[in-house]
N, C-alpha and C positions, 0 to 999 in steps of 0.2 A: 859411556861418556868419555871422552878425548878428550885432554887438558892440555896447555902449553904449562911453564913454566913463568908464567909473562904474570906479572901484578896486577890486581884489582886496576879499573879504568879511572876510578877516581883519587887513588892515592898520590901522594906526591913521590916525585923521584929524589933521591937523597944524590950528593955527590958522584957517590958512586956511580948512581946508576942513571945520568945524562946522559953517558953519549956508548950508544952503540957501536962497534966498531964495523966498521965497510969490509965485509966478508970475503976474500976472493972467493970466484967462481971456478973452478978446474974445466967446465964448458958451460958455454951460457947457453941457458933455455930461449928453444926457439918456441916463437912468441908472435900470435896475433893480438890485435886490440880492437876490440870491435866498440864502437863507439858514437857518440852523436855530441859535437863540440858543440857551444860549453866553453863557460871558466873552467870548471873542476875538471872537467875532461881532457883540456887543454895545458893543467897542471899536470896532471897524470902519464900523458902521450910527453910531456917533453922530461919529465923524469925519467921514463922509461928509455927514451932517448940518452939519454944524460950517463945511464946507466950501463955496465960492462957486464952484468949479468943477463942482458936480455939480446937474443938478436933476433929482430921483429923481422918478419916475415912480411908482414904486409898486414895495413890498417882496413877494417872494415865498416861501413857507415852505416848508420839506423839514424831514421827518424824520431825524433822525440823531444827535446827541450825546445828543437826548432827544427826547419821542413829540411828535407834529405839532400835538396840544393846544397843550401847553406851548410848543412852537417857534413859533404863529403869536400865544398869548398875550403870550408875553414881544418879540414886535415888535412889538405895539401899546404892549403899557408904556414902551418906548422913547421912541416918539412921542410918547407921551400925558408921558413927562418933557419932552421936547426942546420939546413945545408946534408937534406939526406934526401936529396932525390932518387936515392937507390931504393927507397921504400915504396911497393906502389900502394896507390890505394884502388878499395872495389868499392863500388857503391852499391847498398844493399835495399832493404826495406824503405819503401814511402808511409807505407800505412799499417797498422795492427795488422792482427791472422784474421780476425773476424768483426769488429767492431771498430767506427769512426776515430783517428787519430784524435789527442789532446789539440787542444788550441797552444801555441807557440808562446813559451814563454818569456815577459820581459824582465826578466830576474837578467841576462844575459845580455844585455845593452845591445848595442850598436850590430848589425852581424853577428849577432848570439856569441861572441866571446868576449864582449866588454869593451869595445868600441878601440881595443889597443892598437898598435900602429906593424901590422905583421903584412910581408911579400905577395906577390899576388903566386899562384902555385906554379911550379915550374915545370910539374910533372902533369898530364891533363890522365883522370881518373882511367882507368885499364876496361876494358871494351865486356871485362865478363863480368855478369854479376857477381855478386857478395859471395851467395851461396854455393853458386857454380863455381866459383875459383876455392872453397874451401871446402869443399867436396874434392874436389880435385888434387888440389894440397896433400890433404891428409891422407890419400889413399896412397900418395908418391914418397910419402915419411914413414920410417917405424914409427909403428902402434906404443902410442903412451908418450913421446917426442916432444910433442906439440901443446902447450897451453894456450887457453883462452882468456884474455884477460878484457869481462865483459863491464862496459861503461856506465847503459843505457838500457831502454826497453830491449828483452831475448829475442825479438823477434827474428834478427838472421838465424840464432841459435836454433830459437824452435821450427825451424825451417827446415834446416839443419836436418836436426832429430827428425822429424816427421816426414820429410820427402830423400832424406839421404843417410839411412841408420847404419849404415856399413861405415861409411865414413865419420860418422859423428863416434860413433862408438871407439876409434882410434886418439882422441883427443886425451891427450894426458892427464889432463882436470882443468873447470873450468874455474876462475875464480869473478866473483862478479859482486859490484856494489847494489842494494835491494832489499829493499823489505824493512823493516820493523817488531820486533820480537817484543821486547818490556816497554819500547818505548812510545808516545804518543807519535803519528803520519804524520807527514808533510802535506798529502791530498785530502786527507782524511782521518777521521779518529783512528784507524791501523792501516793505513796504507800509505807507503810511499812511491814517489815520484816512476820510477824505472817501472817496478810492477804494475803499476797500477796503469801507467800507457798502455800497456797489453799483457791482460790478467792470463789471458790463454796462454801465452808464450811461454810467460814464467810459469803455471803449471804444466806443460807440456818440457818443458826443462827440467823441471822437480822431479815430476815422476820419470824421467827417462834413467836414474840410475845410474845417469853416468858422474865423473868425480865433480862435484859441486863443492868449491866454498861459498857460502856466502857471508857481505860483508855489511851488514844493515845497519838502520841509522843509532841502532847501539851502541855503535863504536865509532862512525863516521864522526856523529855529533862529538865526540870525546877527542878529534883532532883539531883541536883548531886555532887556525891562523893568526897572527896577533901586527899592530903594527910593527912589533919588535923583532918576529921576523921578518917582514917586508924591508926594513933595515936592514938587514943581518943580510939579507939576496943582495938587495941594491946596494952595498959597499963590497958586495965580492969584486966587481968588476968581470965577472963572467957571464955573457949573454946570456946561458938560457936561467939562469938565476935570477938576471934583471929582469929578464921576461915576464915570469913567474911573477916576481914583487908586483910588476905593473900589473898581472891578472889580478892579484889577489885585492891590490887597488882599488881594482875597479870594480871588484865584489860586494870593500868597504863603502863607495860611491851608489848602488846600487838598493843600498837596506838601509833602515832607519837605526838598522843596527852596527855601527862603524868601529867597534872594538873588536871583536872578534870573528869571526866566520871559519863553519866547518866544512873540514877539504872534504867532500863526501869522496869523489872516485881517486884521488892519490893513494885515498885508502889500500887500494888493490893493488898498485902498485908496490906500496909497502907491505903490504903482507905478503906479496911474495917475494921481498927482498929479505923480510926479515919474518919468519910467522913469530919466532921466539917472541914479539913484544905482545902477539896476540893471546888473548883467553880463545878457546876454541870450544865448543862441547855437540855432540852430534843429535840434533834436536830432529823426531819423527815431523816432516809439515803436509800441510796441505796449502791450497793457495786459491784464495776466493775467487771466483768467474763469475758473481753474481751481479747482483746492482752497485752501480755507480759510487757510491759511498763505500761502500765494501771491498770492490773490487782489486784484485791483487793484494788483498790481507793477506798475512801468513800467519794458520793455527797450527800450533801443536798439537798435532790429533794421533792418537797410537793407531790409526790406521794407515795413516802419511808414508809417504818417502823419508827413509834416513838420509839428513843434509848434516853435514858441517856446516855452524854456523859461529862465526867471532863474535862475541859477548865480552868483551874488553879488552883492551888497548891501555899500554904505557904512552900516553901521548906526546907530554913531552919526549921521548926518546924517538916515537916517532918522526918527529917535525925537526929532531934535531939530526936524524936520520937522510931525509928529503935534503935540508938546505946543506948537507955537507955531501952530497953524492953531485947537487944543481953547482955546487962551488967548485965540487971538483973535474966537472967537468970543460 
């Protein structure tokens, strides 16, 4: 078992312990994002942006909250706001490894990111698929270099692994929001959203061995947004922080529930900014492929793959983390 130093997820933070300090990086981790926009993933991509520890190499698109159009569309909007055309994106996976895509979800308003008022893309998506440019990538970078910072359903990943092992195997670690450990699914009684769009993927990622965190709704659930920080963004007076406020907005706008909402993928974001705020412990899994209600669970089985998986979070220090890195950019 792995521990951080990081507090219980539900305790409070005393004086002391609000505001983490913005680490320099001596070199920033170069960094894909493989993703499928999305509020939350939309948060996530312009933090990472925002941020001087990461130099993103290039965004990659999956299908999943919504169709792979819209998904690799609204990652160029991103950029073509943030004003980083130097990022390409690839477009990756339409549909699961083996079984019928999710139906699209309206959790995500207008254009699946909340109907907010972002650029049309300036950059048009790179000619090579997902997989083939990150195959290729990885083999032209030193082994261990490069992380993954995964959004969405594995599927480029377990693409990845399964048709390009030489190359995947070079990936530094991947970190990815997914799954549900103690906590009741978002699709179902033990599954959530990412895994469960394609059960196969995420066990075909599990058992590949290679460095996995994951970030499940253990801890996602235990981040979350208030209108007090959408305040806190929207009087910075720095764009991508006002951005952020209006995603998060339109999150409130979207659920019957309008006080709070949790950032599920920034999560990854922050944890690789900061793991110190996370509880970590390295839990044996496996990962359901069976029926529909099941599918993409994660059991703790001592036959499983050994994961790293976050089981709590300093949250406030988190959030206070995100809108002082959004401000200061």
């Amino acid at each position: 078992m792995v521990k951080s130093n990081a507090l219980s997820d539900n305790r409070t933070l005393g004086p002391e312990k609000a505001s983490t300090p913005i680490m320099p990086h001596a070199k920033p981790r170069v960094t894909i994002i493989d993703t499928d926009p999305g509020i939350d993933d939309a948060i996530g991509i312009l933090l990472a942006l925002a941020s001087p520890a990461f130099t993103i190499a290039g965004i990659t698109t999956v299908a999943g909250n919504i169709g792979i159009e819209t998904t690799t569309r609204n990652a160029g909007r991103l950029l073509a706001f943030a004003g980083r055309e130097d990022v390409p994106v690839f477009q990756g996976a339409a549909a699961p490894l083996s079984r019928p895509g999710p139906e699209p979800l309206n959790l995500h308003g207008e254009g699946g990111i909340g109907g907010v008022d972002l650029p049309d893309p300036i950059r048009e998506p790179e000619g090579l698929n997902a997989v083939e440019w990150l195959a290729g990538f990885l083999l032209d970078q030193p082994a261990g270099t490069v992380d993954v910072l995964a959004l969405g359903p594995l599927t480029n990943i377990a693409r990845l692994v399964l048709g390009q092992p030489d190359a995947a195997k070079r990936i530094g670690r991947i970190i990815a929001m997914g799954g549900a450990i103690h906590e009741h699914g978002n699709v179902g009684p033990r599954s959530e959203f990412n895994l469960w769009a394609d059960p196969e993927a995420a066990a075909a990622v599990v058992a590949s061995r290679l460095p996995l965190v994951l970030i499940p709704l253990d801890v996602t659930r235990r981040v979350r947004a208030t209108r007090a920080l959408v305040e806190t963004l929207s009087a910075s007076g720095k764009p991508l922080a006002s951005m952020v406020g209006s995603l998060i907005e339109s999150y409130f706008e979207s659920t019957a529930n309008r006080e709070s909402r949790p950032l599920h993928d920034p999560c990854v974001m922050l944890f690789a900014l900061a793991p110190e705020l996370f509880r970590v412990e390295e839990l044996s899994l496996s990962v359901d492929i069976g029926s529909v209600e099941e599918a993409g669970a994660l059991t703790i089985d001592g036959s499983g793959t050994p994961v790293q998986v976050a089981l709590g979070v300093e949250g406030l220090a988190a959030l206070d983390l995100l809108a002082r890195h959004l401000a200061a950019s």
